[in-house]
N, C-alpha and C positions, 0 to 999 in steps of 0.2 A: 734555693735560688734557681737552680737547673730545673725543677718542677712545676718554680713559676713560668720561665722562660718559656716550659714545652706546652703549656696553658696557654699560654698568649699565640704561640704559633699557632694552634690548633683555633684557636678561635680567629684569629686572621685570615686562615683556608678555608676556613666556613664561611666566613664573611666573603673571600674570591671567589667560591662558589655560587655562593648564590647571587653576586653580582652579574657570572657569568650566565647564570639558569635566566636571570633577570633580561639578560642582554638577548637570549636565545627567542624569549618569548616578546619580544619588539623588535617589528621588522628593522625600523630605522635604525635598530643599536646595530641589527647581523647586516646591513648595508653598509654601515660604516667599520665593521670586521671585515669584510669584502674589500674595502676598499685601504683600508693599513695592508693586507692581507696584498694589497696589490702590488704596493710598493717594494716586496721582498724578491720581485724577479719571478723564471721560470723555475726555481727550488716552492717558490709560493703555488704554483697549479693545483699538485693535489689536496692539498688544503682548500683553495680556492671553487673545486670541480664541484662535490658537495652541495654547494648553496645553487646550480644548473639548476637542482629540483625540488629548489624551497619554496613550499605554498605562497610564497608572496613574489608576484611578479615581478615589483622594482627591484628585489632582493636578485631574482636571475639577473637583471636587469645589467645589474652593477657587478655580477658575477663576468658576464659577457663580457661587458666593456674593461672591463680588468685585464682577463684573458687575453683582449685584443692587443692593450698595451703592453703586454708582456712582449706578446709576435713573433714570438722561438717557434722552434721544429714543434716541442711539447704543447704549444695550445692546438694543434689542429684536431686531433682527436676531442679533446671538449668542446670544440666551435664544431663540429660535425653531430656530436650529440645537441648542442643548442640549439641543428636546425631541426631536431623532432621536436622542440619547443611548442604548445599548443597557442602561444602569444605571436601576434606578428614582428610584433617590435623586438624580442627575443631575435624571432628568423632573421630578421632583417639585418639588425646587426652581426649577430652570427657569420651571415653571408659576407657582407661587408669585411666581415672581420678574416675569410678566408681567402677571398681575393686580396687583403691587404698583403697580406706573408707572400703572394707571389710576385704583387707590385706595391713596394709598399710607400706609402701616400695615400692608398687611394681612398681609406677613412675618410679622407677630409671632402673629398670629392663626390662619394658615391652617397647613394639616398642615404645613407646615416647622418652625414651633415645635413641636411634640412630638417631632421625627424624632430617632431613636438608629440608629445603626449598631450591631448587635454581631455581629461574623464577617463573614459576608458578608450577613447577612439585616439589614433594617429593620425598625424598629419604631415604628410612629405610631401616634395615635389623632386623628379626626375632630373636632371642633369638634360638640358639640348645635346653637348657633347657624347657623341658613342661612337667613336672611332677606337677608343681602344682595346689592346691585344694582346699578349704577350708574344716574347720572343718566342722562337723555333727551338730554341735551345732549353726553354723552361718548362723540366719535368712537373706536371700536375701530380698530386696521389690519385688512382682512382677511385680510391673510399670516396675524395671531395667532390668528383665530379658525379658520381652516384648519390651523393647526400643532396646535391645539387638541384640534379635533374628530377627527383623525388620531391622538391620543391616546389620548383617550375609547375609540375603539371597537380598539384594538392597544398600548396601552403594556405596556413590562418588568413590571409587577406589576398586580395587582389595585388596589392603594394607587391609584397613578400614574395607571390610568384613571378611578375613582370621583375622584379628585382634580382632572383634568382636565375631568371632567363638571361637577364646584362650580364651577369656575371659568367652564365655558360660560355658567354659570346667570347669573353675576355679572356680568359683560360681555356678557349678553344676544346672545348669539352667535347669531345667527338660523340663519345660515348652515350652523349645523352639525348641523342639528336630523337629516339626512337620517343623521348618525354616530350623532346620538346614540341613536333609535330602533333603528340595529343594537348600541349598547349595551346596550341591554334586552335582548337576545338570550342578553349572557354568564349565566352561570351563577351570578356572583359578585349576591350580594343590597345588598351597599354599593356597586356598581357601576347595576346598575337602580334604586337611591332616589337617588343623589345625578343621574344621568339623566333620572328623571321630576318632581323637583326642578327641573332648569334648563328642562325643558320646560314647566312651572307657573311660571316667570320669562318666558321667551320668548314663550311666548300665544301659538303659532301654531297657531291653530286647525286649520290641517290633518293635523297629529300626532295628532291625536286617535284614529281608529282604530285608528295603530298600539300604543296602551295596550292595547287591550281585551283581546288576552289574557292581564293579568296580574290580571284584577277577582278571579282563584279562585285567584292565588298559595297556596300554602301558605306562606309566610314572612307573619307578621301584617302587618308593619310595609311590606313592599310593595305586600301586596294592601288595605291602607288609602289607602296614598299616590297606589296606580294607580286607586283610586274615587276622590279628589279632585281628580287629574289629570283625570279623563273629564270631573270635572263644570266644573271650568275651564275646558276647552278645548271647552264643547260639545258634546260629541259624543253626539248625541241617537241615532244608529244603536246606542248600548248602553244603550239607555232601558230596553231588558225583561229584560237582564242586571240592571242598576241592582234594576230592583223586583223580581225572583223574590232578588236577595240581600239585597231588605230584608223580605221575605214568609217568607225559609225560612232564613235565617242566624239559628244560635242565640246568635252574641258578637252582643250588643250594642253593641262597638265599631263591627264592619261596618254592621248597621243602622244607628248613629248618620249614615255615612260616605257610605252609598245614598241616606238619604235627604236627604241635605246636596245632594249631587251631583244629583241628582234637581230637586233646589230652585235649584240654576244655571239651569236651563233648562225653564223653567215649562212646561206643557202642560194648557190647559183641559181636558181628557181625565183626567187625574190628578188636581186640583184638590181633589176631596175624599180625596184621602190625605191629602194635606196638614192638610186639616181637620179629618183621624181624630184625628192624632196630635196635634194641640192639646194633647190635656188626658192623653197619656200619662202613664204614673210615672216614666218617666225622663224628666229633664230637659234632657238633649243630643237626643234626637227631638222632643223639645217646641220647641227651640230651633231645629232640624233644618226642623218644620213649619214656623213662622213665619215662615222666611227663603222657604220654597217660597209662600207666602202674599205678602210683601210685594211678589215678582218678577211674581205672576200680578195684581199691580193691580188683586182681581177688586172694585167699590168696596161689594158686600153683606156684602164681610165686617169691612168696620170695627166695625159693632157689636160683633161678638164679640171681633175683638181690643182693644178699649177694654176692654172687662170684663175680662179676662184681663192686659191689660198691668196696672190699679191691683190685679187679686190674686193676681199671681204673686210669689213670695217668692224663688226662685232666679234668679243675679244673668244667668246666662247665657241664658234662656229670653227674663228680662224686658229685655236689652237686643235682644233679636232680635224681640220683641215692640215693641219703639219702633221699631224698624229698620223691621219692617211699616206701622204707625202714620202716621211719615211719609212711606215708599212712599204709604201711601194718601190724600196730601192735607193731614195735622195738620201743618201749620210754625206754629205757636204756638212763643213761647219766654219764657212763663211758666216759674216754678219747680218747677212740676209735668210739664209739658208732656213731652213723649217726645225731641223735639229738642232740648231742654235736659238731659234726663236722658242722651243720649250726648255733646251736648260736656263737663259735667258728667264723664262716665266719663273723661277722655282724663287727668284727673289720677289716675286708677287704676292702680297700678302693676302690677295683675293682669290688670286688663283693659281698657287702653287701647289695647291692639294691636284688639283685639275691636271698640271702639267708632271707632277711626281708621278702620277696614275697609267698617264698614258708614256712615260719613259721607263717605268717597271715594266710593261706588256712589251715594249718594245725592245727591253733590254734581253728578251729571253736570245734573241737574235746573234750569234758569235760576231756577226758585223757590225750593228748595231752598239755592240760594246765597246769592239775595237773604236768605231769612232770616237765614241766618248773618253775613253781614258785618257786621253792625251788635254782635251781641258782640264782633268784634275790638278793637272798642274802647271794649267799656266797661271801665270802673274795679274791677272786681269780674272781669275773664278774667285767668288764672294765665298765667305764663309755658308750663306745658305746654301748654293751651290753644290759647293761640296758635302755639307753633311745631307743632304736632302741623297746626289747619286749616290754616298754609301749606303741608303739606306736601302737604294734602286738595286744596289750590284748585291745588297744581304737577301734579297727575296728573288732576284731572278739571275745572278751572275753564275759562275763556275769556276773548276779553276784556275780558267785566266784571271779571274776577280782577285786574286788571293794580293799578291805582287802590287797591283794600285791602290789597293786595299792596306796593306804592310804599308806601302810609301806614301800615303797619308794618314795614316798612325802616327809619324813623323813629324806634322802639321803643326806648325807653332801655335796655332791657334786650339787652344783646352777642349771647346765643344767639338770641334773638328778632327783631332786626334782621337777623344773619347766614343765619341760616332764610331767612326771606321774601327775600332777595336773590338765597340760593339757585333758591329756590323760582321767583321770576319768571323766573330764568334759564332751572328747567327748562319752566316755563310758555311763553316767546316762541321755545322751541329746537321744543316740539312743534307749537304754531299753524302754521294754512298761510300 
């Protein structure tokens, strides 16, 4: 009986065998191995890593996306090899899938969620949204940002590198700026914006130069975004490119964009451009001047902009007009007052980004701050309010910031406490 029993075994193993030799040799069986395979957790990776370099695309395909759900410490290292992938769609997720583990949602968000296969070609479409960034506090690996930036400037598609460039932006990849400026090189136009995008996250001012030759793009939307870039990153050696393209450019877009950029980086020498354009009929030069005005501190021209801030009627002029206002000294926060008319703005859903922006720059200011803290906690600040300045006092506070910061940790309201926790966190990660 024992002899029959070890008979039947043995033909049983032979038969799992060759079920499994069977399964090895169709993709669709080892795709769906990949994907039981997935369900096991990060104990599943290295069984999982393997099929990264199976002859059959869908098979990585489903390797990736596996990985990605897993989103432990242990997948980075195989999403890092999936960016040497020679498929786009591999890179793509891949990429995707390393940004997820530092913010994680952003799967659903970033070109992965649009992505369709049909044939052999992909088909995504970008996200408008690219504002995001991670905290100050949030250690990248370098391995990810050099898998990254090795992307950026050589990935399988066009998608793959513009996509890898978003993602430098977001993880503030510093390190890779030296790629991403030979990014700018390609030819591809959503390649150099989502490039000059993460270089306008990264701030490193030494890039700067290398923007300048795309101020006379013919593509509108880059030679906009490479005037903002210049003016971000200072780069004051393209001051006379800046002004002969706001002196002889007939779109008023560019003009707008010169003379913005212009206004980063103030020059006594200039000063009265700035003052030209005050009382422009377009109201984004007008806006354009005031910011170039609030930067030059010069203190003779508050007259004029008091008169000008109570009778300006357009919403964008007059918050860049408060923006100067208390550049030049007004921290009143009366109901009228200009510093009250931007925290005031932060409950605007059109333009609270607008008013968050210019109360960060202006928060750098010890005075400036002091003013503010004291509406943290009156009875009359909105929840947007407040989570919007903690996000003001995480990026440019000190530590007097700690203390308003702690005392709205305190905040009955959930997103409001959870902000400022944030917030301190990234505030004590950036302090020396």
């Amino acid at each position: 009986m024992s002899r029959r029993r070890s008979v039947l075994w043995a033909l049983a193993g032979c038969a799992l065998t060759a079920s499994l030799v069977h399964a090895q040799d169709d993709p669709k069986q080892r795709a769906k191995i990949v994907r039981e395979l997935g369900k096991g957790g990060s104990e599943s990776i290295p069984r999982i890593e393997p099929y990264l370099t199976d002859s059959d695309v869908d098979v990585r395909v489903e390797a990736v996306k596996a990985i990605v759900d897993i989103g432990t410490q242990r997948s980075l290292d195989p999403l890092i090899k999936a960016t040497r992938d020679n498929d786009a769609e591999v890179q793509i997720r891949a990429t995707d899938g390393l940004v997820n583990f530092y913010v994680p949602g952003y799967i659903r968000t970033g070109l992965t969620a649009s992505m369709r296969r049909i044939g052999t070609s992909i088909k995504s479409k970008f996200t408008d949204t690219n504002d995001l960034v991670i905290d100050p506090y949030v250690q990248v690996r370098p391995e990810v940002i050099l898998a990254l930036g090795i992307l950026a400037r050589g990935g399988a598609s066009m998608d793959a590198r513009a996509n890898a460039a978003r993602a430098l932006g977001i993880l503030r990849g510093q390190q890779a700026v030296p790629d991403l400026l030979q990014a700018l090189r390609s030819k591809d136009s959503e390649v150099i914006y989502e490039s000059l995008i993460a270089l306008q996250k990264i701030r490193d001012r030494t890039a700067g130069p290398g923007v300048a030759f795309l101020l006379h793009d013919l593509n509108e939307k880059v030679q906009l975004t490479a005037i903002e870039t210049t003016g971000l990153l200072a780069n004051r050696g393209a001051m006379n490119e800046l002004r002969d393209l706001l002196d002889r450019s007939k779109n008023v877009k560019v003009k707008r964009a010169a003379l913005t950029a212009m206004g980063q980086m103030p020059d006594s020498s200039i000063h009265g451009v700035y003052v030209s354009y005050l009382d422009n009929k377009d109201e984004g030069l007008r806006a354009a001047a005031a910011e170039g005005i609030a930067r030059s501190k010069n203190p003779s021209d508050r007259p004029r902009v008091e008169t000008d801030f109570t009778s300006e009627k357009k919403t964008p002029p007059r918050l860049a007009l408060a923006f100067a206002l208390v550049a030049l000294g007004k921290l009143d926060m009366a109901e009228l007052d200009p510093l009250r008319y931007l925290v005031n703005s932060l409950n605007s859903s059109a333009y609270h980004g607008v008013a968050e922006a210019y109360l960060t720059e202006l928060a750098r200011d010890p005075a400036v701050r002091g003013a503010i803290y004291p509406s943290l906690q009156e009875a009359t600040a909105t929840k947007d309010e407040k989570v919007a300045l903690a996000k003001v006092l995480a990026r440019s506070g000190d530590r007097d910031s700690i203390a308003p910061l702690e005392n709205l940790s305190k905040d009955t309201q959930s997103e409001v406490s959870q902000e400022a926790l944030r917030s301190l966190r990234s505030l004590r990660a950036r302090l020396p």
